[in-house]
N, C-alpha and C positions, 0 to 999 in steps of 0.2 A: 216494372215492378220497383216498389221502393227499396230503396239499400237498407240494410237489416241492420243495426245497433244495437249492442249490449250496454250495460249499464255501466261499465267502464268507459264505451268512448263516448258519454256524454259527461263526465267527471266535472269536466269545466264548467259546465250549467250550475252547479252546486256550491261552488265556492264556500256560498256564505254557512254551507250546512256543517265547515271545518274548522270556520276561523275562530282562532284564540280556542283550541281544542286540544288536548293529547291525543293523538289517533294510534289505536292499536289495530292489526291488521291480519286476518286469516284468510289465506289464499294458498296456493298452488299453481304447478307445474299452468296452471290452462287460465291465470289469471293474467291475462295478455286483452291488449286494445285488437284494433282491426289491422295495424300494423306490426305487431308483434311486440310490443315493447309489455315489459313487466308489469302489472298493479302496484307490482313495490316499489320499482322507478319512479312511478307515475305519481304518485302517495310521496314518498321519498323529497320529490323535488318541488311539490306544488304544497304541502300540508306538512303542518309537526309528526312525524309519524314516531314512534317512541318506542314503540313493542310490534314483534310479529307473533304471531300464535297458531304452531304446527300442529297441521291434522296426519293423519295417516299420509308414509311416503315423505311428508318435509315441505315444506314452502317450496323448494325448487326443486320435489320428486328423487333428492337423493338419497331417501331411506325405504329401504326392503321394504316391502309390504306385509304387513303383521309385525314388523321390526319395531320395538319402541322408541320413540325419541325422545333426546336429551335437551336440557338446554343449551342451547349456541348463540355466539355470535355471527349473525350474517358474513361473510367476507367483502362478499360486493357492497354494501352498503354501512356497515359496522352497529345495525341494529341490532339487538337482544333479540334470541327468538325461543319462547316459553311453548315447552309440550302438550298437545292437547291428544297426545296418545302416549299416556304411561300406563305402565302395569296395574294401578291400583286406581286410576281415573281418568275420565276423557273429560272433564269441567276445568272450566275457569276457575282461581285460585281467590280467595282475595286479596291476597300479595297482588297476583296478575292483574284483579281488576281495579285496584289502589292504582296502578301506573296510569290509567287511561280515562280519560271523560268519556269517550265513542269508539265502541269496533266498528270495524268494516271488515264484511264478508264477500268473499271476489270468487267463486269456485266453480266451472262449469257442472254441472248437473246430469245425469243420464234418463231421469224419468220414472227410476226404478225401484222399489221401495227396499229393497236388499242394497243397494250402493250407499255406503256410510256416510258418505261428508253430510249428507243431509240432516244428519242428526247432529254432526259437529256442530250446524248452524245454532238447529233447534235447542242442545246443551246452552251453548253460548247465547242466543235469543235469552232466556228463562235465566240463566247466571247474571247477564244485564239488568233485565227485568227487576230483579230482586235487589240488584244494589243501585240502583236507581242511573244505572250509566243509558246512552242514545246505543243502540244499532242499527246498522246503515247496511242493508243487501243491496251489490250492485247487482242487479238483476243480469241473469241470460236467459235465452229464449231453451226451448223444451226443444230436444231435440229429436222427438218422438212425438210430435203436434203436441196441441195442448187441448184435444179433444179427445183423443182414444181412450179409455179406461177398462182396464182389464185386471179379472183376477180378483181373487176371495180381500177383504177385509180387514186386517190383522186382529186378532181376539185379546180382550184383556189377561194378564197373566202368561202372554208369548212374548212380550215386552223385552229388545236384546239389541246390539249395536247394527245387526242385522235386521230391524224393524224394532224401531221406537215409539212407532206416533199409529193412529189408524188410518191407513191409505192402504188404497188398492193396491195390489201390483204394480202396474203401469195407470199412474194418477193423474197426466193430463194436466199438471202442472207448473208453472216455472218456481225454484226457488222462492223468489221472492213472493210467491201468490201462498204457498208452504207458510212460509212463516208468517203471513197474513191471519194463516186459517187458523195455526196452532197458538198465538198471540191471542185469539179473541176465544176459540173455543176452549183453550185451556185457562183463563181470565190472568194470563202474565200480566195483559196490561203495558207494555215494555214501550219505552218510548221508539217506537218505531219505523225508521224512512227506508221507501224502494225506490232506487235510481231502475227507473224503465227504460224498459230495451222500447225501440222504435223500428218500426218499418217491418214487425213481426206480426203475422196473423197466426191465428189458433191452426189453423189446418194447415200449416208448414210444418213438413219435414225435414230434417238437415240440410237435404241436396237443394232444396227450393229458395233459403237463402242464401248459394253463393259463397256462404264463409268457408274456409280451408279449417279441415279437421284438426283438432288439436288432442292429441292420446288426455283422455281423461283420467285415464291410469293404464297402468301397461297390458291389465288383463281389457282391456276394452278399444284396441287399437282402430276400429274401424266403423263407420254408423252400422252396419250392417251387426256387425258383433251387438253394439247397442238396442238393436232391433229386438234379435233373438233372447239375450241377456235375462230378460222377466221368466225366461220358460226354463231355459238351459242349465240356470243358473242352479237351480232345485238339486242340480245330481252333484252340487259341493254336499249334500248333506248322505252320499248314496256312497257305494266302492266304487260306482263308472266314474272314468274323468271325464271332469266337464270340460277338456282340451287345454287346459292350463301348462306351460308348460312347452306349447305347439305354437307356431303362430296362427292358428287359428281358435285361439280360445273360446270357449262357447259356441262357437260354431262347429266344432267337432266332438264329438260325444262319443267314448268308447271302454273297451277294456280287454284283458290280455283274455278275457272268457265270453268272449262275444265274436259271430260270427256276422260282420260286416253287411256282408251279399242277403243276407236270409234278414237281416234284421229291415235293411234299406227296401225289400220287397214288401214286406210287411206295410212299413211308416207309409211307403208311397201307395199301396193299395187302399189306403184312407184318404186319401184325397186330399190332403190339408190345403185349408187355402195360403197358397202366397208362396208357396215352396215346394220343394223338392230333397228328396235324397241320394244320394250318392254312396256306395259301399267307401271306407276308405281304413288307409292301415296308417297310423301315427305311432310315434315312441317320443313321450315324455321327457324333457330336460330338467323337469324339477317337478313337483306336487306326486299327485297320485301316479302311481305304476311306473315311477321316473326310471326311464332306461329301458323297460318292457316293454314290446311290440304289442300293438291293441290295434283288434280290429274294431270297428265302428261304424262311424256315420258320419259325412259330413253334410250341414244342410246349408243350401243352395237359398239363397232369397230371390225368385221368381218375381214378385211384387210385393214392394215392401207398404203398400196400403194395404194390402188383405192381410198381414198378415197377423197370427193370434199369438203371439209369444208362448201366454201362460197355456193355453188349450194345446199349440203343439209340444214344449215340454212335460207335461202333465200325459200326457198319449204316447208320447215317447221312452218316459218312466215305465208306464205300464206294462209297455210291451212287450220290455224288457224284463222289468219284474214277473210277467205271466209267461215268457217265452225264454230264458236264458237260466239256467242253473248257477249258482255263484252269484248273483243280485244281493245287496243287502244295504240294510240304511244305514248308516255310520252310530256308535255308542253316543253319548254325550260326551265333552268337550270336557267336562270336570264330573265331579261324585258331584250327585246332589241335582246336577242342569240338567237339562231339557235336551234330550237329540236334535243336534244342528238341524233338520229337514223340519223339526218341530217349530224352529224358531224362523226357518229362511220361511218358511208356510203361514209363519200368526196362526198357526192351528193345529191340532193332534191329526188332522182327518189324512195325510199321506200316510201313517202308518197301521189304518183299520186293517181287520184280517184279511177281509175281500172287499173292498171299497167296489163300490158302483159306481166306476168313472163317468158315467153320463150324469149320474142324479148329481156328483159332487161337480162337477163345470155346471149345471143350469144353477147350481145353487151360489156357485161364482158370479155367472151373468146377475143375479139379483142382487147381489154386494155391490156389483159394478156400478150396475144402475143403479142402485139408492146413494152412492158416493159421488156418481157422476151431478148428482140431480144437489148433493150436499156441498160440494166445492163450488158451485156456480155462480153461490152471493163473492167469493172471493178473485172474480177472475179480474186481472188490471187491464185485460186486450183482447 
């Protein structure tokens, strides 16, 4: 099997894409080559790199998550580094974009239309665009193949840093094939280069290329969490924890008003593919029910090709909403917004009075597919 390359370790192929350039730079904790070395190192010592530009957590992952960031100066390198998460905007400034001819975007990706850096891209993509500067995605490969597609749509008017753009759930794409799609279908127009990962095929999983996992953020420690992540992730917008807090984030689901054993009978008498459950009791170190004994679930990844993310969260939800007293979906985040589940969803439909869990999954599978069949002009591999 070929050796799998991100768009980082072919940086040197590009040279000429830099020269006599200000390069400003957004990346993170997982912006690393095959050997571990930084994107900003890399950038730092081969290119004018002038600006860094922080998404959520920090260039080097050492800001809270939700925490806003400041502007700093690098230490390791004594670069400027300008916040692309403050309280009143996540865009480029045109202060910020005055510093630089070309960004470069470095950030591993999970797949998942609720995982935010994607829209940092997409902000940044479209803030380019418009002021006539280059952007540069070093590509990474989809760590979730780049063929599965799952899950509803997102609908116009659900539009939030939790679903920005119209992608499935689970979209079957890498980054840079993203900003491909939203470049042309949104008519940005932006001058746009993808440094391509190599030696990746669509029907790769994580484990299939051999690369060593890098925490894409600390709520997503392990592929398996990444797997489940599209389903699990719905009950941020519910009073159940989505196990945050545990180290087993999204893959345990629970609450101090749920009875573990009965709940874990139930999930597994549906047979889901690809998994398993498990009764289990957690207590929170921070987020929801922090310090409260919750019973739960944890679920088990039996086979991670069968498995359905959004169809087992979404079954999950239910069953608990039809079978457990105390269920509830969280208020809106502000006066005025849309209930969190509203917006992790791109759609009202998890909060109808009796939703018909079957008819709303088949009406997912048709989202899926007509998106699956609509990103396909855009795939690089």
């Amino acid at each position: 099997m070929a050796t799998v390359f991100n768009g980082i370790d072919r940086i040197g192929e590009y040279a000429s894409l830099f020269e006599g350039k200000r390069i400003g730079l957004i990346t993170s904790p997982t912006g690393l080559d095959r050997d571990f070395v930084s994107t900003i190192q890399i950038l730092r010592d081969s290119v004018n790199l002038v600006a860094m530009f922080s998404p959520e957590h920090g260039v080097r992952g050492d800001q809270e998550a939700g925490g806003m960031v400041d502007t700093y100066v690098d230490p390791q390198t004594g670069v400027p580094v300008y916040s692309l998460y403050r309280k009143d905007s996540k865009r480029l400034t045109p202060e910020m974009l005055d510093l630089v001819d070309l960004i470069v975007y470095d950030i591993q990706d999970v797949g998942v239309r609720y995982y935010t850096f994607i829209y940092t891209m997409l902000y940044a993509l479209e803030d380019c665009a418009k002021a006539g500067k280059e952007f540069v995605v070093l590509d990474r490969i989809n760590p979730l193949d780049g063929v599965t597609v799952e899950g509803n749509v997102l609908k116009p008017g659900y539009e939030s840093f939790v679903g920005n753009y119209p992608l499935s759930v689970r979209y079957g794409l890498t980054a840079g094939e993203v900003a491909l799609m939203a470049n042309e279908e949104k008519g940005w127009n932006g001058e746009l280069h993808v440094v391509r990962c190599t030696g990746w095929e669509r029907s790769m999983h994580f484990p299939d290329t051999k690369r060593l996992w890098v925490l894409p953020s600390l709520g997503v420690p392990r592929y398996e969490t990444a797997l489940l992540y599209g389903g699990t992730c719905l009950f941020e917008g519910t009073n159940v924890s989505e196990g945050r807090g545990t180290t087993l984030p999204f893959e345990m689901v629970g609450a101090p008003f749920i009875d573990g054993q009965k709940l874990a009978d139930l999930m597994n008498a549906q047979k889901l593919p690809g998994v398993r459950f498990r009764p289990a009791f957690f207590k929170p170190t921070t987020s929801k029910h922090q310090g409260q004994l919750c019973g739960g679930v944890q679920i088990h990844v039996t086979n991670p090709r069968a498995v359905q993310a959004v169809e087992t969260g979404v079954r999950l939800m239910y069953v608990i909403k039809e079978n457990v007293e105390g269920f509830a979906f969280l208020p809106p985040l502000k006066e005025g917004s849309r209930p969190f589940i509203d917006l992790l969803g791109g759609d009202s439909i998890y909060r109808a009075e009796s939703p018909d869990v079957e008819a709303m999954l088949e009406r997912f599978r048709a989202e899926s597919e007509a998106f699956a069949a609509r990103k396909q002009q855009y795939h690089l591999y």
